[in-house]
C-alpha positions as CSV (number, residue, x, y, z in Angstrom):
1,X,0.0,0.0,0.0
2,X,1.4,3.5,-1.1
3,X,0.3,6.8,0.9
4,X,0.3,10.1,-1.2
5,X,3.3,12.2,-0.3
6,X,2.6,16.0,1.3
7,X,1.8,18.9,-0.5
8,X,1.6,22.7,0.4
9,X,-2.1,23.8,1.0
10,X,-3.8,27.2,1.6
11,X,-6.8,27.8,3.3
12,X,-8.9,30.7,2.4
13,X,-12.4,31.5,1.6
14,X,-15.5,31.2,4.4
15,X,-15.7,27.4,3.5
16,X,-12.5,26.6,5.6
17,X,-13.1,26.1,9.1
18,X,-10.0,27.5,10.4
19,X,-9.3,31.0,11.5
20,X,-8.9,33.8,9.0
21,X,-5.0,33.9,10.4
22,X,-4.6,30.5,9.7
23,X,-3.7,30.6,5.3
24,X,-0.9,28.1,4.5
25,X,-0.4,24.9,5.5
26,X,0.7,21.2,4.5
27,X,-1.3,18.1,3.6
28,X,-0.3,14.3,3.6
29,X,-2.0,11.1,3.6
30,X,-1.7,8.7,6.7
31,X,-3.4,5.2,7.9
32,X,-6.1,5.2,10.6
33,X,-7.5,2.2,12.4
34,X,-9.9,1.0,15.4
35,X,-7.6,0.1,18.2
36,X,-10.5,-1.9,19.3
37,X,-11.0,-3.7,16.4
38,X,-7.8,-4.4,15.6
39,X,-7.3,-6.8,18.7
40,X,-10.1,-8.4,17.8
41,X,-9.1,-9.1,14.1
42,X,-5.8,-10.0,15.6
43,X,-7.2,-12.6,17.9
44,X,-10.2,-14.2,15.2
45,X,-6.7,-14.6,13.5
46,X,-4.9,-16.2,16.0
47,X,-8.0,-18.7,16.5
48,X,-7.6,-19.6,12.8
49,X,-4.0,-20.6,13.4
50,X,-4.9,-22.9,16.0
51,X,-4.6,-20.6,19.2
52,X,-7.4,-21.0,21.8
53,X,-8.0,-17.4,23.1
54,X,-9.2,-17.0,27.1
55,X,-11.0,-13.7,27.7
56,X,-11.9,-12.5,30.9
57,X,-9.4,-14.8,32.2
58,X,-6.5,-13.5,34.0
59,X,-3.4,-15.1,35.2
60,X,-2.8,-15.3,38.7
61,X,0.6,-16.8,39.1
62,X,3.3,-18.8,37.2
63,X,6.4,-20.7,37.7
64,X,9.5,-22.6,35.8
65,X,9.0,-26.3,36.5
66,X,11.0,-29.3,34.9
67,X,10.3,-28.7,31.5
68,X,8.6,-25.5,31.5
69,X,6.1,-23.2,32.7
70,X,3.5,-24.0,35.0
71,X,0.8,-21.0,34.5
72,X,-2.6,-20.2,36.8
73,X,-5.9,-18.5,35.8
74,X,-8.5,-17.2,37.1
75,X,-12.0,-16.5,34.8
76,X,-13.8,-13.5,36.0
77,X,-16.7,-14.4,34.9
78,X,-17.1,-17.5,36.1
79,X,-14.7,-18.0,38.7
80,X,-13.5,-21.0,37.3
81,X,-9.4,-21.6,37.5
82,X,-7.1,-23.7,35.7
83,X,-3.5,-24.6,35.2
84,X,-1.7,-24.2,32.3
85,X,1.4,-25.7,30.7
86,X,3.9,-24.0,28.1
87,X,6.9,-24.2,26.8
88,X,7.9,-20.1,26.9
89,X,5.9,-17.5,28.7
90,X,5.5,-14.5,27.0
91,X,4.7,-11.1,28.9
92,X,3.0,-8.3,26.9
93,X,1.0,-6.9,29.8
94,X,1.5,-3.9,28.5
95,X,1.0,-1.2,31.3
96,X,1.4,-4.1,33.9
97,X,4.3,-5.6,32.0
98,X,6.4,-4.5,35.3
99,X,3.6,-5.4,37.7
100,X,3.5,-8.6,36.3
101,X,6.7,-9.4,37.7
102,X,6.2,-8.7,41.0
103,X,2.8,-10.0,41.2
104,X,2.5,-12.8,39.2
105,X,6.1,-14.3,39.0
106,X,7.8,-13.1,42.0
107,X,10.4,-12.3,40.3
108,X,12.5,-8.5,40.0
109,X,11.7,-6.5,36.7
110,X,14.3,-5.9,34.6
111,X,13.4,-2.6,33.1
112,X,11.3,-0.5,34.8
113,X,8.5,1.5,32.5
114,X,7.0,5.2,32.8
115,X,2.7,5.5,32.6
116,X,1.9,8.7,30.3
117,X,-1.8,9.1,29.6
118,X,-3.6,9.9,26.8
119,X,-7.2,11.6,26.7
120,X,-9.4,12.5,23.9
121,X,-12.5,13.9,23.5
122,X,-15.5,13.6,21.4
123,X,-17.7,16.6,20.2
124,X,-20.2,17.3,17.8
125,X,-19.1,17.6,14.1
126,X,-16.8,20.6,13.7
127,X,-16.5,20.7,9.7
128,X,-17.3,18.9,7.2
129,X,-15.0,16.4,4.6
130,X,-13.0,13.3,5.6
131,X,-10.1,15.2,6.3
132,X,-8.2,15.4,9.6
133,X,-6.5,18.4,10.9
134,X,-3.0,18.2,13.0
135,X,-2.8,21.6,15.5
136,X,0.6,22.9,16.3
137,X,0.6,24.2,19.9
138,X,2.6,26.6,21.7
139,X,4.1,23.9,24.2
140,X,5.5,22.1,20.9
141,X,2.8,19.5,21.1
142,X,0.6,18.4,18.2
143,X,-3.3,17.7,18.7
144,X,-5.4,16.0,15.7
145,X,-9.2,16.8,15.1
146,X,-10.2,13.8,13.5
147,X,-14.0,13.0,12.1
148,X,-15.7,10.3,13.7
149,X,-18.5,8.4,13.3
150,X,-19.7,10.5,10.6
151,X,-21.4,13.3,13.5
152,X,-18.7,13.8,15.5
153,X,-14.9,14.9,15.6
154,X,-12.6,13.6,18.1
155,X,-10.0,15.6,19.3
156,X,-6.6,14.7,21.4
157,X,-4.7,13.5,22.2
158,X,-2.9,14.7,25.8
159,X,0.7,13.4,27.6
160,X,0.3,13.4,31.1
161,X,2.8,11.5,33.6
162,X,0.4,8.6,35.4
163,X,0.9,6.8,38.9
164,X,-2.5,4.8,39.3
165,X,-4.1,2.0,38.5
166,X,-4.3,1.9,34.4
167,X,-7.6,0.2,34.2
168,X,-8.8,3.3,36.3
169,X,-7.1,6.0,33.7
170,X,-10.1,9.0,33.6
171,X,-9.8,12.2,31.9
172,X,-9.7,15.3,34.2
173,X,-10.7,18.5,34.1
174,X,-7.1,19.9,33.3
175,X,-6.9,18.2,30.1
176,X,-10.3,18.9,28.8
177,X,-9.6,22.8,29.2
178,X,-6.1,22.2,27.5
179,X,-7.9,20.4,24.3
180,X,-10.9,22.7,24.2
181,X,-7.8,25.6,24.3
182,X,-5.8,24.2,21.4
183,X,-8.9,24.0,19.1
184,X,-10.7,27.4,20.1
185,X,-7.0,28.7,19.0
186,X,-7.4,27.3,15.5
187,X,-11.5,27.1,14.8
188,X,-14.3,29.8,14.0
189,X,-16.2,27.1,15.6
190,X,-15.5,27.4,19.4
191,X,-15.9,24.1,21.9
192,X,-15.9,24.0,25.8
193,X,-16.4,21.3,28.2
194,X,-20.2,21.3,27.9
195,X,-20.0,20.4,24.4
196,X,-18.0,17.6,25.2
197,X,-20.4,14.2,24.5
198,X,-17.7,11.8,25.3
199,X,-14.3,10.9,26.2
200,X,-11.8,8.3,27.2
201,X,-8.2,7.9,28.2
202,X,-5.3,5.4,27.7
203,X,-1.6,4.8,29.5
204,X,1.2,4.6,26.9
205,X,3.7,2.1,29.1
206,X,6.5,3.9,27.5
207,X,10.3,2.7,28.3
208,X,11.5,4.3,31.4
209,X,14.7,6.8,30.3
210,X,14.7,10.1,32.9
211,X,13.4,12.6,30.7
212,X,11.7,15.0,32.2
213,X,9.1,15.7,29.7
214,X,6.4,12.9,29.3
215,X,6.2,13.9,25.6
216,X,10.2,13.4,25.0
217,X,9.8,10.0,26.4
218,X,11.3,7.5,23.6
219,X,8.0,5.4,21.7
220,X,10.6,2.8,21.0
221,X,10.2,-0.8,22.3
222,X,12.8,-3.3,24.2
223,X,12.5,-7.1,23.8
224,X,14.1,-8.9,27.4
225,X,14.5,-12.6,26.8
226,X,15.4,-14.4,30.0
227,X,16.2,-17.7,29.3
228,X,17.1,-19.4,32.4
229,X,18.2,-23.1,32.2
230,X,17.5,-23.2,28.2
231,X,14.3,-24.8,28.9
232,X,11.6,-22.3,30.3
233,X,12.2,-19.3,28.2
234,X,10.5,-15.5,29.4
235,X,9.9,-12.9,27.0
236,X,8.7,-9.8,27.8
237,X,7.6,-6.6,25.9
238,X,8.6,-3.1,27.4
239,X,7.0,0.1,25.9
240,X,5.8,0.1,22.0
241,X,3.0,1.5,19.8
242,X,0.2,0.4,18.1
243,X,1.6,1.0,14.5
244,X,4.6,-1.2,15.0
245,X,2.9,-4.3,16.5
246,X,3.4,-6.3,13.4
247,X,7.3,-5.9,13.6
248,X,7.6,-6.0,17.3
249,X,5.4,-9.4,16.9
250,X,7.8,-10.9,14.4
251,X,10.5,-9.6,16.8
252,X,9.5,-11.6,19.5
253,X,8.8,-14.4,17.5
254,X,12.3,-14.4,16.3
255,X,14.1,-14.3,19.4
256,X,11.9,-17.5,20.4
257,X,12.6,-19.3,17.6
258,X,15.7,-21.3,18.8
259,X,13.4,-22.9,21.3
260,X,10.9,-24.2,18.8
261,X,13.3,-25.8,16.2
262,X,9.9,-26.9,13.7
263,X,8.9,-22.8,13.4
264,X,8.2,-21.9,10.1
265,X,9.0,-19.2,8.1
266,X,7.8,-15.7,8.9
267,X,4.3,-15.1,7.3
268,X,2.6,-12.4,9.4
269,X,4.1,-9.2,7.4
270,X,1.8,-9.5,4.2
271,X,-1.3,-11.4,6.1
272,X,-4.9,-10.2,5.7
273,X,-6.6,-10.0,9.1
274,X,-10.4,-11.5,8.9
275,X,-12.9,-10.1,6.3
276,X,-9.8,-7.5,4.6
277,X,-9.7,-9.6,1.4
278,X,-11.2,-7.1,-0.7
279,X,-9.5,-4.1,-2.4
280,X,-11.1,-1.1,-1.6
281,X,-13.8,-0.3,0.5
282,X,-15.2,1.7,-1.5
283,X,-15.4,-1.1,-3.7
284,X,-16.7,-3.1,-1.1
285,X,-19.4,-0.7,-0.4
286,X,-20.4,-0.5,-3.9
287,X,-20.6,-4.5,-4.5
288,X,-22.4,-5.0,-1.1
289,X,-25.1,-2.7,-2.1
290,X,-25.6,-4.2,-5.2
291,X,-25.9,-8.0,-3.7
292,X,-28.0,-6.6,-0.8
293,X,-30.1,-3.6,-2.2
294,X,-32.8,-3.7,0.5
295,X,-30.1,-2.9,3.2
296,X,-29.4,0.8,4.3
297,X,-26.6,3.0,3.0
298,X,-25.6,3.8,6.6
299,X,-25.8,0.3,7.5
300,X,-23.4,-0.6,4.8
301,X,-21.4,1.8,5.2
302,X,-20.7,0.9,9.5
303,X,-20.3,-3.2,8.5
304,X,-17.8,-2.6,5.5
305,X,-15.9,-0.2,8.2
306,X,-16.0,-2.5,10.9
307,X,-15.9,-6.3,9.3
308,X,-15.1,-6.0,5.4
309,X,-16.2,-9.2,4.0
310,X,-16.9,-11.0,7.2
311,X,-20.3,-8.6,7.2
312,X,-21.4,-12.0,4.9
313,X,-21.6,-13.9,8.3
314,X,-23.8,-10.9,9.4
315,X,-26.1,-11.1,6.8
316,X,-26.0,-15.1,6.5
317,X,-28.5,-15.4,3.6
318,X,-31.1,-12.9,4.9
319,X,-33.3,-11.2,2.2
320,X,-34.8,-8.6,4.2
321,X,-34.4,-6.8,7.0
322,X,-36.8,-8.6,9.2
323,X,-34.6,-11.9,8.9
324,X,-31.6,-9.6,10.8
325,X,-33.8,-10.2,13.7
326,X,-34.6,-8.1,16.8
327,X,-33.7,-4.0,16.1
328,X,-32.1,-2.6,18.8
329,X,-32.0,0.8,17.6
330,X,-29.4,2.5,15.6
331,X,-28.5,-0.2,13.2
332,X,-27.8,-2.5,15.5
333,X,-29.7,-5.6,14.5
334,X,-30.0,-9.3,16.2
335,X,-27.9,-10.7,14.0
336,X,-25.3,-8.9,14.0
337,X,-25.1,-8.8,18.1
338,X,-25.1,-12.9,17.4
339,X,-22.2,-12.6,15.1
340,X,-20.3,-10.6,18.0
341,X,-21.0,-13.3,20.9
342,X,-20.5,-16.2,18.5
343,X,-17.4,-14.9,16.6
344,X,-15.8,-11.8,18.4
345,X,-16.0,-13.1,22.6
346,X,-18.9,-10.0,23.0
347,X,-20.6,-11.3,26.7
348,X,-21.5,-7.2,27.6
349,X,-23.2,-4.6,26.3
350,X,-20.0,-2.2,26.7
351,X,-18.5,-5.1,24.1
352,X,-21.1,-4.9,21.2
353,X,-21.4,-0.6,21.7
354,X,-18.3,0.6,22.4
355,X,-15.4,-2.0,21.9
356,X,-16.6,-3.4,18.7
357,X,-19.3,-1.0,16.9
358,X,-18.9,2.6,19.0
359,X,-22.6,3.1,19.0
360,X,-22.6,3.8,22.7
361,X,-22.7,7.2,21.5
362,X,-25.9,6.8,20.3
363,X,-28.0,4.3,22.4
364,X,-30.6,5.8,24.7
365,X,-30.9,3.9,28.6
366,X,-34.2,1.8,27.4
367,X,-32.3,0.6,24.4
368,X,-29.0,-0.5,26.4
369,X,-31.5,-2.3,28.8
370,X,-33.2,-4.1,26.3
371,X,-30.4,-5.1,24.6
372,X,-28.5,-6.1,28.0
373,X,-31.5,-8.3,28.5
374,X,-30.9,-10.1,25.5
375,X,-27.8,-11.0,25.8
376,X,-28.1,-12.2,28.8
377,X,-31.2,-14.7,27.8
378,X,-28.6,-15.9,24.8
379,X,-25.6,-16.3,27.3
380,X,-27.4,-18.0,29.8
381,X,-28.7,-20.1,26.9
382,X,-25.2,-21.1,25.9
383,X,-23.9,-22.2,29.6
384,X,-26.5,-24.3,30.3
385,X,-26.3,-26.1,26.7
386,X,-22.6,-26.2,28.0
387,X,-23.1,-27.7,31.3
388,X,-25.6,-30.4,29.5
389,X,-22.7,-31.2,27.1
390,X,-20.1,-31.7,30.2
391,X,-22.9,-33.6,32.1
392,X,-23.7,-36.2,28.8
């Protein structure tokens, strides 16, 4: 895939949404992706290779044995533990890559990492076009205003040191004024915290190097392979960014290649995740329509965004739009909330709206309730099937 290189742009006349002081600046093309999604696509992925992926499960402890590791878990749904045996251990906790050590291996860290959170917010459509806008600010930092979701722009992000828990990151107040700031400094269109309809925050666990500015703080990744008695080897992932996951993946793959001598060859550079076999999704847009006429533009639009080709499962031979099922309201149809507990590990209504589809943003209470209750008739369904099959 080839990205257009940069150009010189100016910005005049009342259609431009920027500040009458604001006349020249550049333009380039760059990727953009659903985090979310992504992990998802990864691990569907991973399941076709063989790999049998435990959510909601965590691991509570591990330990080298004879020829090995000896690993426990703990399903927070359920309760229900097990022990687990592998050859390597690898530890991409991410945030609690360090934590991990201490808590679940007894062991000392090698590296030590530095928490630096992220917020964004999300407010009502600034302009319109598909086109994002980096804001240089005074402190040297950049800020995008992206369009999301077709109604909305999101705006951040922020780089702010972190001490607490990670899976309790919050925006404050701070960083909302210091957003709302940056974009009032470049828009006719002014924002405050009141227009603000959502927002969330992340922890980058970047390498730990002493500089005193969060922002200066290296994005770079280091691989620590501790390979005690050549026969229980630990691997462990400290700091790195979402748009190098492929090569830090291959990385660590690499360096735990002399303890599987029948690896194969690398194959993960080129590799289509689920449902992106098609060409452009335009393209996909255009032929889906045509094979599904009686389905909504909009509707289209979201699937071929979200699931490329693997909307077919969706759709499963329906020929209208009462054989999608139940409509929960914005979209969101039966099958398609099927597709996510059967295929993509969905078990809450925070995992169909705002991990997989984002259409949190638009459900009212009554329709999260109702379809909370349905998922919880289908799950309940499946567990009891499951106990009756472990009973037989």
């Amino acid at each position: 895939m080839s990205l257009l290189g940069s150009n010189s742009v100016k910005f005049t006349g009342d259609e431009s949404p920027l500040l009458p002081e604001m006349k020249i600046g550049f333009e380039y093309s760059d990727c953009a992706v659903d985090d979310a999604r992504l992990v998802v696509a990864n691990a569907m992925l991973a399941t076709e290779k063989g790999a049998s992926i435990l959510t909601q499960t965590k691991c509570t402890g591990a330990h080298r044995t004879a020829d090995g590791w000896l690993v426990e878990t703990s399903n927070a749904l359920t309760g229900e533990t097990q022990s687990l045996r592998a050859k390597a251990l690898v530890n991409a906790a991410g945030p609690w890559v360090d934590r991990f050590f201490d808590d679940q291996l007894a062991l000392p860290s090698p590296r030590s990492i530095r928490l630096v959170k992220g917020s964004h917010i999300v407010v009502p459509r600034m302009y319109q076009g598909d086109h994002a806008y980096i804001l240089q600010n005074e402190d040297k930092r950049i800020v995008f205003v992206i369009p999301y979701m077709d109604k909305y722009s999101v705006v951040g992000t922020t780089d702010v040191d972190y001490q607490g828990d990670p899976s309790k990151v919050a925006i404050d107040d701070s960083e909302k004024d210091y957003l709302c700031e940056i974009v009032n400094q470049h828009f006719k269109t002014k924002i405050s915290k009141q227009d603000i309809v959502s927002d969330w925050s992340g922890v980058r666990p970047l390498c730990e190097d002493e500089s005193d500015d969060p922002q200066a703080v290296t994005r770079d990744y280091t691989i620590e392979l501790d390979d005690e008695l050549d026969d229980a080897p630990l691997l462990s992932i400290f700091g790195g960014k979402l748009t190098t996951y492929r090569k830090l993946g291959q990385a660590a793959v690499d360096k735990l290649a002399p303890f599987f001598p029948h690896m194969g060859s690398p194959w993960t550079k080129e590799a289509t995740l689920p449902g992106g076999n098609f060409s452009t999704r335009d393209a996909l847009v255009k032929k889906t329509a045509k094979r599904y006429p009686w389905l909504d533009t909009d509707l289209i639009n979201r699937w071929v965004r979200a699931y490329g080709t693997s909307l077919e499962k969706i759709v499963a031979g329906a020929s209208e739009n009462e054989a999608l099922g139940d409509h929960f309201g914005h979209g969101l149809y039966q099958a398609e909330v099927d597709y996510l507990m059967q295929n993509e590990w969905a078990t809450s209504c925070d995992d169909v709206l705002w991990r997989r589809t984002k259409l949190g943003l638009e459900f009212s209470e009554l329709q999260t309730e109702k379809l909370a209750a349905y998922m919880a008739r289908c799950l309940s369904a499946r567990r009891l099937t499951m106990l009756k099959c472990a009973g037989e």
